[in-house]
NUSE-622817 format. One line per field, with one value per atom (N, C-alpha, C): y negated, z negated, x; atom name. Coordinates in pm, 1 decimal. Atoms other than C-alpha are relative to their C-alpha. Layout:
py <- (Y; ...)
pz <- (Z; ...)
px <- (X; ...)
at <- (CA; ...)
% end
This chain:
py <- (-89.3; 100.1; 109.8; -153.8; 475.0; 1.6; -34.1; 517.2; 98.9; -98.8; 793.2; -113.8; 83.2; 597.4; 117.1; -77.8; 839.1; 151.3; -105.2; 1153.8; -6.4; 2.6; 1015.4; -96.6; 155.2; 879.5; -92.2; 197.8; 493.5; -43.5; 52.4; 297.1; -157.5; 115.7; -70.9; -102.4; 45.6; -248.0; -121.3; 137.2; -593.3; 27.5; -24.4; -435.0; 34.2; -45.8; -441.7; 29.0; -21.1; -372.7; -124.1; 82.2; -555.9; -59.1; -14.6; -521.3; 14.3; -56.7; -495.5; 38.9; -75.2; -330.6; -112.4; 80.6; -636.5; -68.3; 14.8; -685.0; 58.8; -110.0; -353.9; -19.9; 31.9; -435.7; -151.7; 128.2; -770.7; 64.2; -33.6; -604.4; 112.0; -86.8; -354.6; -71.0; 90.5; -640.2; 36.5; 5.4; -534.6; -71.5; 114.5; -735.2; 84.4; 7.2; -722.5; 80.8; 41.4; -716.5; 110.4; -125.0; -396.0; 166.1; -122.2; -144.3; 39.8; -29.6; 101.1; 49.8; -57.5; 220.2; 98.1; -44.4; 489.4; 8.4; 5.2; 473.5; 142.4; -115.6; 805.9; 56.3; -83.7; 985.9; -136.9; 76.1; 684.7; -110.8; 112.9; 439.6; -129.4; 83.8; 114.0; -156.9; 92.6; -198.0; -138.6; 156.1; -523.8; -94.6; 82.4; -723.3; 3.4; -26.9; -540.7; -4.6; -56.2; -518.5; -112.0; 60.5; -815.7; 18.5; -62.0; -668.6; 129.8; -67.9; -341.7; 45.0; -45.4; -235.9; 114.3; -67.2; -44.3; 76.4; -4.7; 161.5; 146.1; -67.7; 364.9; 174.7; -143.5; 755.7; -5.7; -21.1; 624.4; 50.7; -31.5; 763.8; -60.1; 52.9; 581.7; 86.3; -29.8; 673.0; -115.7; 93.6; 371.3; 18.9; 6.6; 383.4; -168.7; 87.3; 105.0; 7.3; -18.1; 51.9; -99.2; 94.9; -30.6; -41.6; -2.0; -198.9; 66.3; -42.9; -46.6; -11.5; -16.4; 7.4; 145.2; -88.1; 226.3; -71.9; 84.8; 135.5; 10.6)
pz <- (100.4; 1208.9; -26.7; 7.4; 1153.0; -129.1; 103.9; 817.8; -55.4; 59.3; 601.7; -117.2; 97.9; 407.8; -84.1; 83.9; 134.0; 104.9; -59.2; 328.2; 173.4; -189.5; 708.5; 63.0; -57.2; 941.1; 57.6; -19.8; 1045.4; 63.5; -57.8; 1282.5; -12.2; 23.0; 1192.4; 100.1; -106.3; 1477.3; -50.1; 45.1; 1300.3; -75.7; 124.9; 1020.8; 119.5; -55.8; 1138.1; -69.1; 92.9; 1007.9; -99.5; 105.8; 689.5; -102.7; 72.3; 586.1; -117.5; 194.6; 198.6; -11.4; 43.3; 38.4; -11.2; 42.3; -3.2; 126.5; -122.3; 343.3; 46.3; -4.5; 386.4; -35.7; 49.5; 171.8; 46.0; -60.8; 323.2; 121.6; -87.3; 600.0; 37.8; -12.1; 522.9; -102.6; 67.9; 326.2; -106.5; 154.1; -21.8; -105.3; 138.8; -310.3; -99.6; 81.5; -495.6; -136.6; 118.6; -843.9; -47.8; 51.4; -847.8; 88.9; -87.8; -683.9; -71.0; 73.5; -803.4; 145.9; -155.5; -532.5; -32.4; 12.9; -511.3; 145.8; -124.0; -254.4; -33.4; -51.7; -147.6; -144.8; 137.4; -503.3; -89.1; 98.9; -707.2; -12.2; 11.6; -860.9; 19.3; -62.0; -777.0; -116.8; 112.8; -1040.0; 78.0; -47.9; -914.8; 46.4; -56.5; -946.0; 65.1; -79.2; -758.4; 156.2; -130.5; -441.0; 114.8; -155.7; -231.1; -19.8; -19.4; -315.1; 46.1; -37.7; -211.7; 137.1; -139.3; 126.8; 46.1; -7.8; 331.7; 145.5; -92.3; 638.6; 84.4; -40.6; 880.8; -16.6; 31.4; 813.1; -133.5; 131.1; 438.4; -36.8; 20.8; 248.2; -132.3; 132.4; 6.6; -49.8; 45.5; -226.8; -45.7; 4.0; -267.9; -47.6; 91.2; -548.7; -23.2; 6.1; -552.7; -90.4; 105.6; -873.0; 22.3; -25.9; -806.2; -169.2; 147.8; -1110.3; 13.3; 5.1; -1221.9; -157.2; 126.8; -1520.5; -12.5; 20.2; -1641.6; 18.6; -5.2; -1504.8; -74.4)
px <- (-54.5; 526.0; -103.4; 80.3; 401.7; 0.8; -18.4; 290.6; -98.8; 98.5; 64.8; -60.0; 77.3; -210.5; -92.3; 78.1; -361.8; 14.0; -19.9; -267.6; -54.9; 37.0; -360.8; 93.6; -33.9; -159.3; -66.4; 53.3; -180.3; 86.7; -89.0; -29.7; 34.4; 7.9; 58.2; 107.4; -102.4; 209.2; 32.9; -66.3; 253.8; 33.4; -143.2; 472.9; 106.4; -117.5; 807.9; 134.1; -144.8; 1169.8; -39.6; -51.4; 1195.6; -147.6; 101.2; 806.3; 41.7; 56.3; 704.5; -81.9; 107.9; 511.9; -131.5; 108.9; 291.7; -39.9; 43.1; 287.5; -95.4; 57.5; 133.4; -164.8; 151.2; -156.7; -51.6; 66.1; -171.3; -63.2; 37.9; -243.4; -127.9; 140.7; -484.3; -145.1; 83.0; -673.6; -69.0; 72.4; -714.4; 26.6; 5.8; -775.6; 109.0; -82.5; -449.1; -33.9; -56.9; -537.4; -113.5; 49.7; -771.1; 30.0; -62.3; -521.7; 101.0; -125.1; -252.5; 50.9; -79.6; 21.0; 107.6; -102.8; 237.5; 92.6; -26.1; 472.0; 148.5; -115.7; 713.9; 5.2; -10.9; 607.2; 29.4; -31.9; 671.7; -125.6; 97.9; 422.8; 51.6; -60.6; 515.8; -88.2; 56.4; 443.7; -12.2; 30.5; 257.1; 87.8; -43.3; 505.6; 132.3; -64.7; 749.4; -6.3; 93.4; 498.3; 115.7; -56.1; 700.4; 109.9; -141.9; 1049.4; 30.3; 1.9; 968.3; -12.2; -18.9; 1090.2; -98.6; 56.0; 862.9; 88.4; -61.7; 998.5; -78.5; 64.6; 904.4; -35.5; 89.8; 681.5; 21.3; 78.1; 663.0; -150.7; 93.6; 411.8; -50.7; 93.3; 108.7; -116.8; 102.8; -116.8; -33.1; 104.9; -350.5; -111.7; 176.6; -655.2; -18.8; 66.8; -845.1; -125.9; 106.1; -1061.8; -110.3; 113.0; -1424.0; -48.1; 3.0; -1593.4; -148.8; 138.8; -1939.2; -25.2; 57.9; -2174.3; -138.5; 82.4; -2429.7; -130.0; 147.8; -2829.8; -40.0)
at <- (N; CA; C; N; CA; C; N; CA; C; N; CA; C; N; CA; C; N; CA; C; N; CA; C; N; CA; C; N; CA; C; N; CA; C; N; CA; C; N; CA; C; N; CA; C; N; CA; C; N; CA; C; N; CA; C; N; CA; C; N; CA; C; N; CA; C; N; CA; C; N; CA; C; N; CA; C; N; CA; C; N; CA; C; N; CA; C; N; CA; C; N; CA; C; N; CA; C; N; CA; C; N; CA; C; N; CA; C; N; CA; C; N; CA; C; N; CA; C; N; CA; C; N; CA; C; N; CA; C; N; CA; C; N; CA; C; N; CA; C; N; CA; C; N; CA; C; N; CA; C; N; CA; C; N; CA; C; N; CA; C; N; CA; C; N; CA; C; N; CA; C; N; CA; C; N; CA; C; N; CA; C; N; CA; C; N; CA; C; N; CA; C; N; CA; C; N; CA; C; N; CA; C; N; CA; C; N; CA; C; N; CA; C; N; CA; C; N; CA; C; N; CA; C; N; CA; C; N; CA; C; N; CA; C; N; CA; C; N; CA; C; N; CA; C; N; CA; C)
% end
């Protein structure tokens, strides 16, 4: 599957018809539970991620929140 990850394309050959969105990120191996997603202009809510169909030349925006502090 051809998809745009943060404005580049990507090619994911083990997504196939009937991927999710939580496939997606299974697949690009990020930790769940410090990411926001928008998928095709729309933000997309956690616990929607494995009902959400993904298909082919969708487009993500993917932030991933690091944690930090002040030294």
């Amino acid at each position: 599957m051809n998809l745009v990850i943060n404005g580049q394309p990507r090619r994911f050959p083990q997504l196939t018809a009937g991927a999710t969105l939580q496939d997606l990120l299974a697949a690009l191996a990020l930790k769940a539970d410090r990411m926001a997603v928008e998928h095709n202009g729309a933000i997309v809510s956690r616990p929607a991620w494995p009902a959400t169909a993904i298909a082919e030349d969708d487009k993500f925006e993917i932030v991933h929140f690091v944690g930090g502090g002040f030294a």
